[in-house]
GULOKE-750812 format. One line per 5 residues: number of its first residue (from 1); for each residue x, y, z of C-alpha. Coordinates in Angstrom, 1 decimal. Layout:
! residues N
NUM) X/Y/Z ~ ...
This chain:
! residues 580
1) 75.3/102.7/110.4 ~ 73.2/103.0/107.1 ~ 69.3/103.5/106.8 ~ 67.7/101.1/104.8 ~ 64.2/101.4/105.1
6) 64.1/102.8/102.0 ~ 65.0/102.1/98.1 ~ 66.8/104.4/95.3 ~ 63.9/104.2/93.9 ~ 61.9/107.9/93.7
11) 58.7/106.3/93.9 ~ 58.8/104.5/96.6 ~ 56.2/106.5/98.5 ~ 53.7/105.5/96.6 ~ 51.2/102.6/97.9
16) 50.8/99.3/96.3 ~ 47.9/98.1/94.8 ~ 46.6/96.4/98.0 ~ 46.8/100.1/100.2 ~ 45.0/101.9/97.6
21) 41.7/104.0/99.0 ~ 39.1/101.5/98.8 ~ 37.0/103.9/96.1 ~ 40.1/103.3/93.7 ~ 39.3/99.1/93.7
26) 35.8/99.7/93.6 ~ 35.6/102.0/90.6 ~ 37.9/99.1/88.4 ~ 35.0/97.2/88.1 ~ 33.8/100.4/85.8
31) 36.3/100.0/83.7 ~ 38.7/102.7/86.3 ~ 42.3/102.4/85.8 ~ 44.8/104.4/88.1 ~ 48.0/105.5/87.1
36) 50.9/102.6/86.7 ~ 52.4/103.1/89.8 ~ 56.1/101.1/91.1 ~ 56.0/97.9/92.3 ~ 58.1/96.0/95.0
41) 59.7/94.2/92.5 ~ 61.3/98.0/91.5 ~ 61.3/98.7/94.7 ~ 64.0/95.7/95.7 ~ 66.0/95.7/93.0
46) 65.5/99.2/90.7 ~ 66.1/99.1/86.9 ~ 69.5/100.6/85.6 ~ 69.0/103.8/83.4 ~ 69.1/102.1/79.8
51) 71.9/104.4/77.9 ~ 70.9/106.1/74.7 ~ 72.6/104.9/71.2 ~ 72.0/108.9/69.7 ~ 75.6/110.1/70.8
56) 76.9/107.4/69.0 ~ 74.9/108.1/65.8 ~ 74.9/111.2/66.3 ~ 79.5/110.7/65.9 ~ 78.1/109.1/63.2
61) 78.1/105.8/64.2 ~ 76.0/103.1/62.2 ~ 72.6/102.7/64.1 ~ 73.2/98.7/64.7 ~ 76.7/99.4/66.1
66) 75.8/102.6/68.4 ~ 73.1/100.3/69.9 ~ 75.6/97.3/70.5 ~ 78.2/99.7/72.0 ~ 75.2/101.4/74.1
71) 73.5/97.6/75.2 ~ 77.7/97.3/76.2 ~ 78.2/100.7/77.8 ~ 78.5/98.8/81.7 ~ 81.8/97.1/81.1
76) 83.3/99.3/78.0 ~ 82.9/102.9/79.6 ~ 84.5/101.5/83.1 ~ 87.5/99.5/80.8 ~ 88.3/102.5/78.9
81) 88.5/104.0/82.5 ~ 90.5/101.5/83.8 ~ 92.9/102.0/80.8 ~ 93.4/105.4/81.9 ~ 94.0/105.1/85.0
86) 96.4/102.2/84.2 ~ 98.6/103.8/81.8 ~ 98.7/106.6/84.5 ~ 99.8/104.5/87.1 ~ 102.5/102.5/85.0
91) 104.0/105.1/83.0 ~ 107.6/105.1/84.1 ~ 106.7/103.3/87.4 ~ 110.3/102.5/88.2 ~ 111.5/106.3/88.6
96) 112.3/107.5/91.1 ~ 115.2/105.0/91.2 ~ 115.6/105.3/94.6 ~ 113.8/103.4/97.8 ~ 111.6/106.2/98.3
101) 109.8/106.8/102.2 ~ 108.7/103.4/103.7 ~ 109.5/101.5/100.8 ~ 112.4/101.1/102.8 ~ 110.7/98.5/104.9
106) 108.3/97.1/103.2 ~ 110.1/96.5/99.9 ~ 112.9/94.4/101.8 ~ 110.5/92.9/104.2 ~ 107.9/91.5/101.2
111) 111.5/90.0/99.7 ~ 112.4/88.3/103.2 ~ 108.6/86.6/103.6 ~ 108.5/85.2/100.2 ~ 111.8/83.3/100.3
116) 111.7/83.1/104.2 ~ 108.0/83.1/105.1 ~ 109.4/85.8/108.0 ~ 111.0/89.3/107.9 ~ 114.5/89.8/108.7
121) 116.6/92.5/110.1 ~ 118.8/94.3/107.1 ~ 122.1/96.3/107.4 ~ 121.4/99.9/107.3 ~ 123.2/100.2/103.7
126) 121.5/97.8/102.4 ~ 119.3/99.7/100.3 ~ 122.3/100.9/97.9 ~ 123.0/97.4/98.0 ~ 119.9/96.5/96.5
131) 119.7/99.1/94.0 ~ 123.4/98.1/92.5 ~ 122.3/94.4/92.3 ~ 118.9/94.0/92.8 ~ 117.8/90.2/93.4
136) 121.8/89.0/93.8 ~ 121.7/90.3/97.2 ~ 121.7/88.1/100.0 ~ 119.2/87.6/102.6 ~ 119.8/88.5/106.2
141) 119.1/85.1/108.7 ~ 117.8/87.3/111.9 ~ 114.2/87.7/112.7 ~ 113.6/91.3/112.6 ~ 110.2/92.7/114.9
146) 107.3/94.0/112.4 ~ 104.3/95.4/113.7 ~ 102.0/94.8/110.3 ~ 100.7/91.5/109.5 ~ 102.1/90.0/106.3
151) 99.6/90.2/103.6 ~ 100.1/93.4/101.8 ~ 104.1/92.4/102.2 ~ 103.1/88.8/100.5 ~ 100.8/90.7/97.9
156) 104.4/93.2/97.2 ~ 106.5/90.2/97.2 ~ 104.6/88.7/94.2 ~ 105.9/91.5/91.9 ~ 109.1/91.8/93.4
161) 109.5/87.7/92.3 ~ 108.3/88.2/88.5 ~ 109.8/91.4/87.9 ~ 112.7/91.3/90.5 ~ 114.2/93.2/93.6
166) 113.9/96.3/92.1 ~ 112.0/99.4/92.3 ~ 109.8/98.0/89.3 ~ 109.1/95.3/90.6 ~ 108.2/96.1/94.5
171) 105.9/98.9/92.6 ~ 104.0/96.5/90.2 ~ 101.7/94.9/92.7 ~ 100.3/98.1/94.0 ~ 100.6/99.6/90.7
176) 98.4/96.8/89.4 ~ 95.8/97.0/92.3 ~ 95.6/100.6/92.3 ~ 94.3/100.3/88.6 ~ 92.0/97.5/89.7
181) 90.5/99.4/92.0 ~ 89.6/101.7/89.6 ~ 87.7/99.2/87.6 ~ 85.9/97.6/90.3 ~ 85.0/101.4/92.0
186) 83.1/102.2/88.5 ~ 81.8/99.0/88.1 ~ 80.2/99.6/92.2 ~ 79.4/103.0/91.2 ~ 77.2/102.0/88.4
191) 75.0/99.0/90.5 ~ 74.4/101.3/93.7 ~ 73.5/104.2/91.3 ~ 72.4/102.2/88.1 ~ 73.5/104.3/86.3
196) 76.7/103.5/84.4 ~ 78.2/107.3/83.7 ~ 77.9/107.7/87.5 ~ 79.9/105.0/87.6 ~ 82.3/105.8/85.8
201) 82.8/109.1/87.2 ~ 83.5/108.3/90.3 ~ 86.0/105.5/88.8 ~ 87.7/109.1/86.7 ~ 87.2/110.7/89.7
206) 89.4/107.9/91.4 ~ 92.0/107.8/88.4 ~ 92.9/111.9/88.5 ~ 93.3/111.9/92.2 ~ 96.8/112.3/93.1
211) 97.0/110.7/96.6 ~ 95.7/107.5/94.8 ~ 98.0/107.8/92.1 ~ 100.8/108.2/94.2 ~ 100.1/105.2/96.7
216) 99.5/102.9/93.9 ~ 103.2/103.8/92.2 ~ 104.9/103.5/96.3 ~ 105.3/100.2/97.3 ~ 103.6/101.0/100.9
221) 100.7/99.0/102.5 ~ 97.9/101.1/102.5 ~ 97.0/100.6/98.9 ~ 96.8/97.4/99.3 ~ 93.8/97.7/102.2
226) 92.1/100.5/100.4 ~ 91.5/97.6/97.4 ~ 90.6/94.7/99.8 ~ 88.2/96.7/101.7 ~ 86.7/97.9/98.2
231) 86.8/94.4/97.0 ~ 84.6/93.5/100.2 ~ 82.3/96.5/99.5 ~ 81.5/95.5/96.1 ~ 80.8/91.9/97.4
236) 78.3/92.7/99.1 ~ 76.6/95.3/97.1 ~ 76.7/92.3/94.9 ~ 74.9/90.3/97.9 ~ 72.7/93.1/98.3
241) 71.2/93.0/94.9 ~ 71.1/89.0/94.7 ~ 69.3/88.3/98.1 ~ 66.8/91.1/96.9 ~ 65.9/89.9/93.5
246) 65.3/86.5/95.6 ~ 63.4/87.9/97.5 ~ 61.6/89.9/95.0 ~ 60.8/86.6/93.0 ~ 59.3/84.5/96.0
251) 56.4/87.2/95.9 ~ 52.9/87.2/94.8 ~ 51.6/89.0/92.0 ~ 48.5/91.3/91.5 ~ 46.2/90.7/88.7
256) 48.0/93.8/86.7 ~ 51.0/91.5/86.8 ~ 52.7/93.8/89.7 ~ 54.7/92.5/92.8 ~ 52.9/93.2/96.2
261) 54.7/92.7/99.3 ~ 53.6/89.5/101.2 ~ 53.8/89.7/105.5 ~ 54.5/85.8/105.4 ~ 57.2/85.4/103.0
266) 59.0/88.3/103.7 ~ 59.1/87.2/107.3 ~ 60.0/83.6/106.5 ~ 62.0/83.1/103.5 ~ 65.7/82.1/103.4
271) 67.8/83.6/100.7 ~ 70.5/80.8/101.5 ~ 74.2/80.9/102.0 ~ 75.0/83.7/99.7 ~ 78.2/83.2/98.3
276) 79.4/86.8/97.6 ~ 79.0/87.6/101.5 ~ 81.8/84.8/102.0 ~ 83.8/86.0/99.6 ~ 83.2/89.8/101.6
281) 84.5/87.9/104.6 ~ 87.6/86.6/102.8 ~ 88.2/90.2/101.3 ~ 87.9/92.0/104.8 ~ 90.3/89.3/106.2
286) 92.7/89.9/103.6 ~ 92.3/93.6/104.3 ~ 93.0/92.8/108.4 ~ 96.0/90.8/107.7 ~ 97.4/93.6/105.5
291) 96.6/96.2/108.4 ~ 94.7/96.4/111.4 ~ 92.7/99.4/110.9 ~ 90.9/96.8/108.9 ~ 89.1/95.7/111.7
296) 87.0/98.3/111.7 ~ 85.4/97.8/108.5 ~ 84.7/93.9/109.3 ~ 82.5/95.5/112.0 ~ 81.1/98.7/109.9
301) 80.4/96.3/106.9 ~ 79.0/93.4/109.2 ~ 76.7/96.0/110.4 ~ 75.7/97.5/107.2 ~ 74.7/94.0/105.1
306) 72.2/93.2/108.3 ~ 70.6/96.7/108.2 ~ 70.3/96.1/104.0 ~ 68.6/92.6/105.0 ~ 66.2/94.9/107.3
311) 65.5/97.1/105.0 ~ 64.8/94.3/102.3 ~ 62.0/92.2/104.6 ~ 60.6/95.8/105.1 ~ 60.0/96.4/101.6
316) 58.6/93.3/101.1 ~ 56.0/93.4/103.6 ~ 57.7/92.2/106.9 ~ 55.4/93.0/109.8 ~ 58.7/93.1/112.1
321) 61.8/92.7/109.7 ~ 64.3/92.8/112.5 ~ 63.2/89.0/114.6 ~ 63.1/88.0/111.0 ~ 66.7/88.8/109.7
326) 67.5/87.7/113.3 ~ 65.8/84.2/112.8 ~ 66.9/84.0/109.1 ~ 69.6/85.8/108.5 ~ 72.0/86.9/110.8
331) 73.3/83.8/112.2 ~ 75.3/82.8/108.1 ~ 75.6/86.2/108.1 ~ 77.9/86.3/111.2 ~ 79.3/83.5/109.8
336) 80.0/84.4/106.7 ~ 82.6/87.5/107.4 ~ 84.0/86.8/110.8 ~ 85.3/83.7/111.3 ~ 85.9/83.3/107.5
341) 87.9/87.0/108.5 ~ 89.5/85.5/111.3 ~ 90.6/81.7/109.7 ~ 91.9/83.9/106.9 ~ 94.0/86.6/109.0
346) 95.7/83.3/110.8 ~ 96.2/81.7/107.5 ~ 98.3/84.4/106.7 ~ 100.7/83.9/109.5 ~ 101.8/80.8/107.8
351) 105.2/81.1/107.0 ~ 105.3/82.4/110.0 ~ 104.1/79.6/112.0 ~ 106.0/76.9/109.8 ~ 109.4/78.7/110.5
356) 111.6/77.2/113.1 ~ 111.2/77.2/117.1 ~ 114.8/77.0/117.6 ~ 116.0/80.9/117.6 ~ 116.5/80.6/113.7
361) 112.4/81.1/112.4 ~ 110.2/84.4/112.7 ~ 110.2/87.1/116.0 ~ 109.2/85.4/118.8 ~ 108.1/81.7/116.8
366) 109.9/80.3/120.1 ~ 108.5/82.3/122.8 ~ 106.1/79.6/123.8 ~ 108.7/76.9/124.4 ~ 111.0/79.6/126.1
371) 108.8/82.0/128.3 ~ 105.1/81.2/127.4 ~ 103.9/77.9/129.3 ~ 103.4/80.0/132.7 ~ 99.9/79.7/132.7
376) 97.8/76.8/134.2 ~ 95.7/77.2/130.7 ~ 98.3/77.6/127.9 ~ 98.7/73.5/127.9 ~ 95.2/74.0/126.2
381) 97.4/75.8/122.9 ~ 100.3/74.8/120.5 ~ 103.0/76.7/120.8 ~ 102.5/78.5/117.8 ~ 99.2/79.6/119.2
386) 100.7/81.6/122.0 ~ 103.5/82.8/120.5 ~ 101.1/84.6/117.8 ~ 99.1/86.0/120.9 ~ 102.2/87.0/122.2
391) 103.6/88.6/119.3 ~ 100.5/90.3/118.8 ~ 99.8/91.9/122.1 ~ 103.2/93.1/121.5 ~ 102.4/95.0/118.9
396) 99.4/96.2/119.8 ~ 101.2/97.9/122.7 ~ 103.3/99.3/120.0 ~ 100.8/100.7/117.8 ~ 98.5/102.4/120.4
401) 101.9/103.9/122.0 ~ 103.1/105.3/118.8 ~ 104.3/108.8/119.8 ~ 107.5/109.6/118.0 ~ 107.4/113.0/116.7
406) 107.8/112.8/112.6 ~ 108.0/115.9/110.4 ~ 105.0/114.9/107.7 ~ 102.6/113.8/110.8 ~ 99.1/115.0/110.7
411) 96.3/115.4/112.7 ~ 93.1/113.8/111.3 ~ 91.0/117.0/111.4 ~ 93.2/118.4/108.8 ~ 92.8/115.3/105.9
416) 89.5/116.1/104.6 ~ 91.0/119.4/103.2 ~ 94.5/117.8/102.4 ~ 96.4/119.8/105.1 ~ 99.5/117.7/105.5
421) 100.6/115.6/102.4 ~ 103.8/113.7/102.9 ~ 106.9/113.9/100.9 ~ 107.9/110.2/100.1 ~ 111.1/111.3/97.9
426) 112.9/115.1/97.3 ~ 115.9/115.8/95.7 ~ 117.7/119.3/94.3 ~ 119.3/118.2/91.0 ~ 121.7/121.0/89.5
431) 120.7/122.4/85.9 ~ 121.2/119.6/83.2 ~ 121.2/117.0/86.0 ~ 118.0/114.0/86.2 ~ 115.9/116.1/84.2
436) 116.6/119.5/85.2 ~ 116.9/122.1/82.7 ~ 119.8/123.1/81.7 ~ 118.8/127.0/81.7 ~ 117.0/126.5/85.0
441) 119.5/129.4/86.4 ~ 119.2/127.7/89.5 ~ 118.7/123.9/91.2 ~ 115.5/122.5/90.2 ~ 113.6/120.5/92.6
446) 112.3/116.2/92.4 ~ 109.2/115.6/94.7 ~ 106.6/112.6/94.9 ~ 104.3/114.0/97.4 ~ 101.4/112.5/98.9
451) 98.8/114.7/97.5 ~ 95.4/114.5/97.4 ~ 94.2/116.3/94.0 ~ 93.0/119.3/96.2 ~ 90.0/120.6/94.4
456) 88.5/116.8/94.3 ~ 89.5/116.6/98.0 ~ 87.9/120.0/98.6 ~ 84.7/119.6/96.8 ~ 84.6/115.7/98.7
461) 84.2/117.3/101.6 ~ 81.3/119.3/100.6 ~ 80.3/115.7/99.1 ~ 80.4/114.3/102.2 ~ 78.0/117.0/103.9
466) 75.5/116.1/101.2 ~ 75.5/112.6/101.7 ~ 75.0/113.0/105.2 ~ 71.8/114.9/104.3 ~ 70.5/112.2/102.0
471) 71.1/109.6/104.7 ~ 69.6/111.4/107.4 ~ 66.3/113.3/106.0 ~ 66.0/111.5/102.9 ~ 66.5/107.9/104.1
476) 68.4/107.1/101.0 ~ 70.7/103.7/101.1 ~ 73.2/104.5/98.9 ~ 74.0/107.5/101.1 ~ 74.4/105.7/104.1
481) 76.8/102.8/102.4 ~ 78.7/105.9/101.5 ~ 79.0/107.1/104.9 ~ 79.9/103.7/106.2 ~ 82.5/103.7/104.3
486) 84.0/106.9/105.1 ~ 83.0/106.7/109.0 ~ 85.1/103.2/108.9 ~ 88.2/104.7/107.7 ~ 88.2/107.8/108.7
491) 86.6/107.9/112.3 ~ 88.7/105.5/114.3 ~ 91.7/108.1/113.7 ~ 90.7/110.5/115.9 ~ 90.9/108.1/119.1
496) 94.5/108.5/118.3 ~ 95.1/111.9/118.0 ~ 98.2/111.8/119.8 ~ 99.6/109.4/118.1 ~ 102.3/109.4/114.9
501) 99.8/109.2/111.9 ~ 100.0/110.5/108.2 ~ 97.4/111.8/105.8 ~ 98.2/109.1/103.1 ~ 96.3/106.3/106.1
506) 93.0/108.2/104.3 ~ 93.6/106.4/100.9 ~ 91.7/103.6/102.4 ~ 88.3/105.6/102.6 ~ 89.3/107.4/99.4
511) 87.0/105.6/97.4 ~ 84.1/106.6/98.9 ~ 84.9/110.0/98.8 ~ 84.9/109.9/95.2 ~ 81.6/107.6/94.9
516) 80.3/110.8/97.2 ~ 81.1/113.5/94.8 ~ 79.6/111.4/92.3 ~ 76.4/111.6/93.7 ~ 77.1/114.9/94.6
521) 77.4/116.2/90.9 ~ 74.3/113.9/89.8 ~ 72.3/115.8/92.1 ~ 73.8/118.8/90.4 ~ 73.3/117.8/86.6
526) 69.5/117.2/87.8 ~ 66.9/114.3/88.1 ~ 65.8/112.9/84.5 ~ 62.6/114.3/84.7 ~ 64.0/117.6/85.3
531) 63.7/120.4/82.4 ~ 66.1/120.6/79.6 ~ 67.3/124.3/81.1 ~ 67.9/122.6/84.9 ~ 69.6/120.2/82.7
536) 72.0/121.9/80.3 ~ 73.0/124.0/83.5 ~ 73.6/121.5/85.9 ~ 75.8/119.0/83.4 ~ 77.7/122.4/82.0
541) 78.5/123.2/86.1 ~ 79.3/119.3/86.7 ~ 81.3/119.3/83.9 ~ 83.5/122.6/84.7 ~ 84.1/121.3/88.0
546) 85.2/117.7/86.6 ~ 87.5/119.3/83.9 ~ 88.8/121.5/86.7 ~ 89.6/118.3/89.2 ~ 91.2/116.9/86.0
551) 93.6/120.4/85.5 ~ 94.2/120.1/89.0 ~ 95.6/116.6/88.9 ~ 97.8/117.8/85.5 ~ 99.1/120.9/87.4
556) 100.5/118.8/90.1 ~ 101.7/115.9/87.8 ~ 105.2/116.9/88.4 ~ 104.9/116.7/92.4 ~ 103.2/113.1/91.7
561) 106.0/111.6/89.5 ~ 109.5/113.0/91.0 ~ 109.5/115.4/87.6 ~ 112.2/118.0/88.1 ~ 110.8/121.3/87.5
566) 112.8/124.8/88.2 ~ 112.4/126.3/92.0 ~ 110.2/128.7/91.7 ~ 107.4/126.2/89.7 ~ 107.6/124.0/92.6
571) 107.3/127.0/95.3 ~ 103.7/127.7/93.0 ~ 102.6/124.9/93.9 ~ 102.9/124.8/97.5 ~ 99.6/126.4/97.9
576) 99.8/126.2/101.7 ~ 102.5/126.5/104.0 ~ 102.0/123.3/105.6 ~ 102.8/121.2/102.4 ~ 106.7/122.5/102.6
């Protein structure tokens, strides 16, 4: 999945101390001294680029405050972020007034589970119901058949029970992760680059994209994922980092002071239970009981922390680093994300499970008892045992059937260049009517579509060709994490190309698209040793294309946000047929 024989460091290539040419060691008695060259240490665990206090002073900043707000650059450049992309995503978050696409379901559902602990089946006007008097409405009694665990419903719920039923309130929750997401992508951007204004930009990068602006103001589930999955990213990019500097300190030392890699430690040493890779596991099997499609980043994930434990007892002199992270590592490491996913995907089931067995608790909470004790075996199970296996082979049939023709479906081939956005909400108000203008001449038109800002999308995929490149030829780490992540949640969509799926199921891997073009455009500004011509011309070209992303995501603001604008700006931008 990910190459990590190597470091981000750019020196890695060079040899330590102890593989120097011979002549080199002999010649120090004369006084010889070769050039300071990397050591392991750097090579486990790189420095972060220290930022520069002259912007400030030269804004004219005192010299003692532009070094303080420079030594805090990490966590102020990715709030000020965040309060972008917050005051984005809240700004007016209850318009539309209306239960817009699949809100529809999962709105009223994430109402039933956190005053039921099961969903319920609702009368088909209901929704006007809902939106005339919001929380006085009253809760259907029959078990209604869902086919997406409860988590992300639960996580919706909690908003809907401070704020109220209401299109506020089923919004705040994603809203509120969306913006979270942000944070923590800058924040992952700056360890796995170290460098915090890569960080950030893929964080801006993140905030200006209108497919993650729009999921994070719809009350629909695959926000929620795409920020458990990032939450279990980050967690163990965080492991990464702390088993390395471990392992970094447990070695030897050179007379110059420098780390040298040592066979027997690096072979031997156990970096211990490593909290933030349990924490991973708890965030991947929040992620799986929001959807399924989770699964497959338990398994990418579980895959990519063993090859970073490889690539770790490589660095540090391990003679055959994969029988040692087999011996030392992979056994917690199993341990630590999937049955900690598992226990936690059950655990969400438990309203669920605690509803009654008597016709009047959850779907199918009284198959066992009914229908499920054929088998010589099943007296091995509780009840509620089976009738979750039950329910969920039930569903499973459901989702891998899933053919129903719908008019916003996409084929998977076409998200990378945003070929098929989905209209959650349109409406046609007449001139001086919700916003329209009065000399409009004609009716206006009210959208929220699932777009992807298309020149960030368009660039990603470029992105996404380069990283390949650095993961394949140049061996670099933070490449392959990047394509982990985008292989995850991307990939497994085209085993189902026949079957009803939307562009907006790519929010999950959106993320790493963005951390992508990040490194794409550092690779564009230039290395810092590069000249300060190569320079000024890469950051003026990374900066064009930035500011354009950022028009991009302004042009479309109306499409985003259900703004009424007159026909004819609306048919400018449908850029492509298939968007209508």
């Amino acid at each position: 999945m990910t190459s990590t024989a190597s470091s981000t460091d750019t020196r890695q290539g060079q040899a330590t101390h102890e593989q120097r040419p011979s002549w080199q060691q002999r010649l120090r008695r004369f006084g010889y001294m070769a050039t300071p060259r990397s050591d392991v240490r750097d090579r486990l665990v790189p420095p972060y680029v220290q930022p520069s206090p002259r912007m400030w002073q030269f804004l004219g900043v005192p010299r003692p405050l532009a070094e303080r707000i420079a030594r805090w650059s990490g966590w102020i450049g990715p709030l000020l972020v965040t309060l972008l992309a917050g005051v984005l995503r809240f700004w007016n978050l209850g318009s539309p007034k209306a239960v817009i696409f699949d809100e529809t379901y999962y709105a009223k559902d994430a109402w039933a589970l956190v005053h039921r602990g099961f969903e319920v089946n609702w009368d088909k006007n209901a929704n006007d119901l809902i939106l005339d008097i919001g929380s006085r409405v009253k809760i259907p009694t029959d078990a209604a058949y869902v086919v997406h665990p409860p988590v992300g419903k639960y996580v919706i719920g909690l908003g809907e029970l401070i704020f109220g039923f209401n299109p506020f309130g089923w919004r705040f929750m994603t809203a509120l992760l969306g913006t979270l997401a942000v944070l923590m992508l800058c924040r992952i951007g700056r360890r796995i680059f170290r460098s915090t204004f890569l960080g950030c930009l893929a964080g801006t990068l993140m905030a200006v994209d209108g497919l993650a602006f729009v999921m994070a103001r719809t009350s629909l589930l695959d926000g929620v994922l795409m920020f458990f999955v990032l939450a279990a990213f980050g967690c163990l990019v965080l492991d990464r980092d702390r088993a390395r500097a471990k392992l970094a300190a447990a070695l030897p030392a050179d007379p110059d002071g420098r780390v040298r890699p040592d066979a027997d430690i690096a072979e031997t040493l156990r970096l211990g239970w490593r909290p933030y890779r349990w924490l991973a596991g708890l965030m991947l099997g929040l992620a799986i009981g929001t959807k399924w499609n989770g699964l497959y980043f338990l398994v990418a994930f579980g895959l990519m922390t063993v090859l970073w434990d490889v690539g770790a007892r490589k660095v540090a002199g391990a003679r055959h680093p994969y029988t040692a992270v087999l011996k030392r590592d992979l056994g917690l490491a199993f341990l630590a994300t999937v049955p900690v996913a598992i226990v936690t995907y059950i655990a969400s089931w438990t309203g669920w499970i605690l509803s009654p067995t008597d016709g009047t608790g959850g779907y199918y909470r009284d198959w066992a008892g009914a229908d499920g004790r054929g088998s010589s075996w099943s007296w091995l199970f509780p009840d509620w045992w089976l009738s979750l296996w039950h329910y969920e082979a039930q569903v499973y049939e459901f989702h891998v059937g899933l053919s129903s023709p719908h008019t916003y479906q996409s084929n998977p081939w076409s998200w990378i260049v945003v070929g098929r956005p989905v209209s959650y909400f349109y409406e046609s108000p007449a001139p001086g009517k919700d916003g329209c203008p009065v000399d409009a001449g004609e009716k206006c038109a009210r959208e929220v579509l699932a777009l992807g800002t298309p020149l960030l999308w368009w660039v990603a995929a470029f992105a996404v060709l380069y990283v390949l490149w650095r993961w394949v030829f140049r061996r670099d780490w933070r490449a392959g994490a990047i394509a982990c992540g985008v292989a995850a949640g991307y990939l497994p969509w085209f085993l189902y190309q026949e079957r009803t799926i939307f562009f907006f199921y790519a929010v999950v891997f959106l993320p790493f698209l963005c951390l992508a073009v990040a490194m794409l455009l550092g690779a564009i500004i230039g290395p810092p040793g590069a000249g300060d011509t190569r320079r000024v011309a890469g950051a003026t070209g990374a900066g064009v294309l930035v500011l354009l992303i950022a028009w991009n995501f302004i042009y479309f603001w109306p499409l985003y946000t259900g703004t009424a604008i007159p026909i004819d700006s609306w048919r400018s931008r449908m850029w492509l047929d298939t968007w209508v």
